[in-house]
C-alpha positions as CSV (number, residue, x, y, z in Angstrom):
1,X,0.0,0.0,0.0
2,X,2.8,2.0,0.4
3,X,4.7,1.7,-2.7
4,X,1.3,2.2,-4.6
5,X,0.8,5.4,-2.5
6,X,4.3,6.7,-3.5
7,X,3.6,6.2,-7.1
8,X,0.0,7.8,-6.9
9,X,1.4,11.0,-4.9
10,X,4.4,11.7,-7.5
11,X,1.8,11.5,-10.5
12,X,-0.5,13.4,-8.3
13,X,2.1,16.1,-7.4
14,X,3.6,15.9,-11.2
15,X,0.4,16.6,-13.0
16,X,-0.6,19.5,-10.4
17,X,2.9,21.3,-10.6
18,X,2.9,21.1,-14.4
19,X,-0.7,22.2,-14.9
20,X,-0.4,24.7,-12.5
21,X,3.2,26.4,-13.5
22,X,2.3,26.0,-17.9
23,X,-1.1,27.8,-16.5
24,X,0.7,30.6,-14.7
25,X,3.6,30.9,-17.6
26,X,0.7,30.8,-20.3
27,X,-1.1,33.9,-18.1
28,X,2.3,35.8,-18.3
29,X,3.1,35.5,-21.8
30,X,-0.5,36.2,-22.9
31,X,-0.4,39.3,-20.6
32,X,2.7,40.7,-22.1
33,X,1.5,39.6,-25.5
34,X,-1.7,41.7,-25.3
35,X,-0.4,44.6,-23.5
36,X,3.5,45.2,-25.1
37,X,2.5,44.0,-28.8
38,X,-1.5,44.5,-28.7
39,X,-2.0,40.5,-29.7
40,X,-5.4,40.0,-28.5
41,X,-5.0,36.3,-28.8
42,X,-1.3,34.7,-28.8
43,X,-0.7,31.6,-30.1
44,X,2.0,29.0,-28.9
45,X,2.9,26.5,-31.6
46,X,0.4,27.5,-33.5
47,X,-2.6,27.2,-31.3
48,X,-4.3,30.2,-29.4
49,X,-6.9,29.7,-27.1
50,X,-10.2,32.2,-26.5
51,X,-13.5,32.1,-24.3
52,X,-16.8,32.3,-26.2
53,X,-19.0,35.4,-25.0
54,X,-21.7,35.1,-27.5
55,X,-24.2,32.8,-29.2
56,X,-23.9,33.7,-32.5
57,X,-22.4,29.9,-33.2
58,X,-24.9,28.0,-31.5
59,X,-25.9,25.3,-31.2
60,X,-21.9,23.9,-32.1
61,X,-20.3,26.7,-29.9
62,X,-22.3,28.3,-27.1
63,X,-21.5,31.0,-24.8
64,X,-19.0,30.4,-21.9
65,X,-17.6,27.6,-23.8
66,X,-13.9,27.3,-24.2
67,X,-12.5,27.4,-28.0
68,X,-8.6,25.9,-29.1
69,X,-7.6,27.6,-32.3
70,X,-5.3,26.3,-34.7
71,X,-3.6,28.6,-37.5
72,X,-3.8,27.3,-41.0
73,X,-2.4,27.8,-44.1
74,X,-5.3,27.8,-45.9
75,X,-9.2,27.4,-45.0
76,X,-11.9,25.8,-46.4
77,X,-15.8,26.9,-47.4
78,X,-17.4,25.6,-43.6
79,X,-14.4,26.0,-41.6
80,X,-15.0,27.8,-38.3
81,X,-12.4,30.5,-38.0
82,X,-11.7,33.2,-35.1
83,X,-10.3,36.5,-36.8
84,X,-10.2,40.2,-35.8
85,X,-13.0,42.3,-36.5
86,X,-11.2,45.6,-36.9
87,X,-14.6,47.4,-37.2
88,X,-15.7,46.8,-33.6
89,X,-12.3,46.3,-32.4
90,X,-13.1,42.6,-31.0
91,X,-12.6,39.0,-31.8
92,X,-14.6,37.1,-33.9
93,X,-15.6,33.4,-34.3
94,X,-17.9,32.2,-37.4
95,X,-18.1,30.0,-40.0
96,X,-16.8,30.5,-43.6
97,X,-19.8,30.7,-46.3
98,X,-17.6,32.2,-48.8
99,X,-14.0,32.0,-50.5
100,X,-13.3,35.2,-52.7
101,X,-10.1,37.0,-53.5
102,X,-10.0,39.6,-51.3
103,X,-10.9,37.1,-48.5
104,X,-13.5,35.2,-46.6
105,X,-17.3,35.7,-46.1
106,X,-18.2,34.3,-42.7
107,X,-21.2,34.3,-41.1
108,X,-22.6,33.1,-37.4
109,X,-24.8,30.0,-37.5
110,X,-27.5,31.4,-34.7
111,X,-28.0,34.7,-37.2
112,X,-30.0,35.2,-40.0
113,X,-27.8,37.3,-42.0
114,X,-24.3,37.0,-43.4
115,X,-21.1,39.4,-41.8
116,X,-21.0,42.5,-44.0
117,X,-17.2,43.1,-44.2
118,X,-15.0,40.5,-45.9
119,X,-12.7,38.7,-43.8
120,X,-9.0,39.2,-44.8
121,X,-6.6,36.2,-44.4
122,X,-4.1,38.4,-42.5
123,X,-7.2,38.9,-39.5
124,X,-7.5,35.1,-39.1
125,X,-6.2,33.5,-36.0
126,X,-7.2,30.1,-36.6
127,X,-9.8,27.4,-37.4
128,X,-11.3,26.2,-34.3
129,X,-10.3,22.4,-33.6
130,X,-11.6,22.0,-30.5
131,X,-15.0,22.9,-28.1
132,X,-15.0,22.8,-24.5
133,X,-18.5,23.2,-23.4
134,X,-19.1,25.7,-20.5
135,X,-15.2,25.7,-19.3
136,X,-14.6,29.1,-20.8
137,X,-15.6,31.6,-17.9
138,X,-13.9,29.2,-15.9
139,X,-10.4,29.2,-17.5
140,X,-10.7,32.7,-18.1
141,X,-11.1,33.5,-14.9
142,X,-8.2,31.6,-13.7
143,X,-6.4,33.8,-16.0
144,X,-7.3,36.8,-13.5
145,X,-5.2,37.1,-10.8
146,X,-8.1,35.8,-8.4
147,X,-7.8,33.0,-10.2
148,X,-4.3,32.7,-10.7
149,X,-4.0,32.8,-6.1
150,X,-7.0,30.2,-6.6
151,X,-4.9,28.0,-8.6
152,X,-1.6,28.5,-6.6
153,X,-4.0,27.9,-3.6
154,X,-5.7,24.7,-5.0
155,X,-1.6,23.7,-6.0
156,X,-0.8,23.9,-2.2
157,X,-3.4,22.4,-1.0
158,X,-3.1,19.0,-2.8
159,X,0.8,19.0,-2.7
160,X,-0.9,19.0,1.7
161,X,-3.1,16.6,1.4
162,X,-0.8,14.0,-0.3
163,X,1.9,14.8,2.7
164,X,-0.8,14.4,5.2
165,X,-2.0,11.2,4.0
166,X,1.2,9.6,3.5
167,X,1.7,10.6,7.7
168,X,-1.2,8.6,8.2
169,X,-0.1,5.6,6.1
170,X,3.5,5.8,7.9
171,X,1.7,6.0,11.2
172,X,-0.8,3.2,10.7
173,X,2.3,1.3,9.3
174,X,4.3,1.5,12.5
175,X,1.3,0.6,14.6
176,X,1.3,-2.8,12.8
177,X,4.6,-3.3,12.8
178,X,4.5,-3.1,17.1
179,X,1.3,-5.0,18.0
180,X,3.0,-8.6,16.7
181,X,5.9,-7.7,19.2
182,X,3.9,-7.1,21.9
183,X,2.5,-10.6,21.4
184,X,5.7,-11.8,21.3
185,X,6.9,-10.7,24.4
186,X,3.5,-11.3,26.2
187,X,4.4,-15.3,25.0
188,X,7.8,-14.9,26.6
189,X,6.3,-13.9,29.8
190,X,3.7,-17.0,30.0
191,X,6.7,-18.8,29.3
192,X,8.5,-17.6,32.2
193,X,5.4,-18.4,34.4
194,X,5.2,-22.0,33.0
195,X,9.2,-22.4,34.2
196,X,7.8,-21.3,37.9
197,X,5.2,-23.7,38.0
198,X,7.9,-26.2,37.0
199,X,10.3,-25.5,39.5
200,X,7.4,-25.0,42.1
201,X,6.3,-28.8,41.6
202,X,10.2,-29.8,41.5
203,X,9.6,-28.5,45.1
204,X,6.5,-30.0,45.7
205,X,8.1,-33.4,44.9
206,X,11.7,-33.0,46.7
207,X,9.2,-32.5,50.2
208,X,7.0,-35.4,49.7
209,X,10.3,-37.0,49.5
210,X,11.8,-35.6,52.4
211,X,8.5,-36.3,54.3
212,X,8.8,-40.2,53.0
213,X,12.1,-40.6,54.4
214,X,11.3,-39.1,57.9
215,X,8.2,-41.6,58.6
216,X,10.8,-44.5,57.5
217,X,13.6,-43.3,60.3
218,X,10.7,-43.1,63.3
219,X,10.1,-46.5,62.2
């Protein structure tokens, strides 16, 4: 039990320090991204990642889910893409309807009408690879610094708990290792006893004796 506890509190600890110090360097490099270079949405390797705050793409993408984009070297006709709207100054994420030369006509699939700008390759981000229903307002507010304490908090408090319970385990441990040597000398003990019961009838049996020889001499 504990070997297998060993092995289960290094994977524990492993995947909580990694997730927790790739979260915290991912918060710092998107912060310095947005506010030294004005990136809205940095990507590492390629991907980005973004939290839905509309439902312009439901019922496939819903508000408060979390997106992962992926830039591509080229997009298809039904690809869903994030880009920069430059006209509202925000981030956009819809589906392409259109491929002309000067770009791509996208449109949301909860609205009734098309976007009325075209879409220039430049503005893309990324096609969206991956949906995470309903995580979005969570990870995005980890990315706060509430929510960056929170995680360091929530780090700390497993890295705790797996210290704690491995105190317990050693404890219980050494309580089982003592109660068969208190058995043991216990048994030593009730040996000792029977020896003095011997020895007493050894007595017993030298005075009957002794006794014996007496009435034969007033004889």
């Amino acid at each position: 039990m504990k070997k297998a506890f060993r092995v289960i509190k290094i994977t524990v600890r492993t995947l909580v320090v990694t997730f927790a110090v790739l979260l915290l360097a991912y918060n710092v490099y998107t912060l310095i991204m947005r506010y030294a270079y004005g990136v809205g949405i940095p990507t590492v390797f390629g991907y980005g990642f973004a939290a839905v705050q509309t439902g312009s793409m439901e019922p496939q993408i819903a508000a408060g889910d979390f997106i992962v984009i992926h830039a591509e070297d080229e997009y298809a006709v039904g690809d869903v893409i994030t880009f920069y709207d430059s006209t509202r100054g925000e981030y956009v994420t819809h589906r392409i309807i259109q491929i002309t030369e000067s770009g791509f006509t996208t449109k949301g699939d909860a609205n009734n009408a098309q976007d009325l700008f075209t879409v220039p390759q430049s503005a893309v981000v990324g096609k969206v690879v991956a949906v995470m229903n309903g995580l979005g307002s969570f990870i995005a507010f980890l990315q706060t610094p509430a929510g960056m304490f929170v995680l360091i908090a929530a780090a700390a408090a497993v890295w705790g708990a797996t210290v704690l319970i491995e105190w317990l385990i050693e404890r219980h441990a050494k309580r089982k290792a003592a109660e068969p040597a208190e058995g043991t000398d216990a048994g030593g003990e009730g040996a000792g006893t029977d020896g003095e019961s011997a020895e007493g009838e050894s007595a017993k049996g030298e005075g009957a004796k002794g006794a014996a020889a007496a009435q034969q001499k007033d004889l």
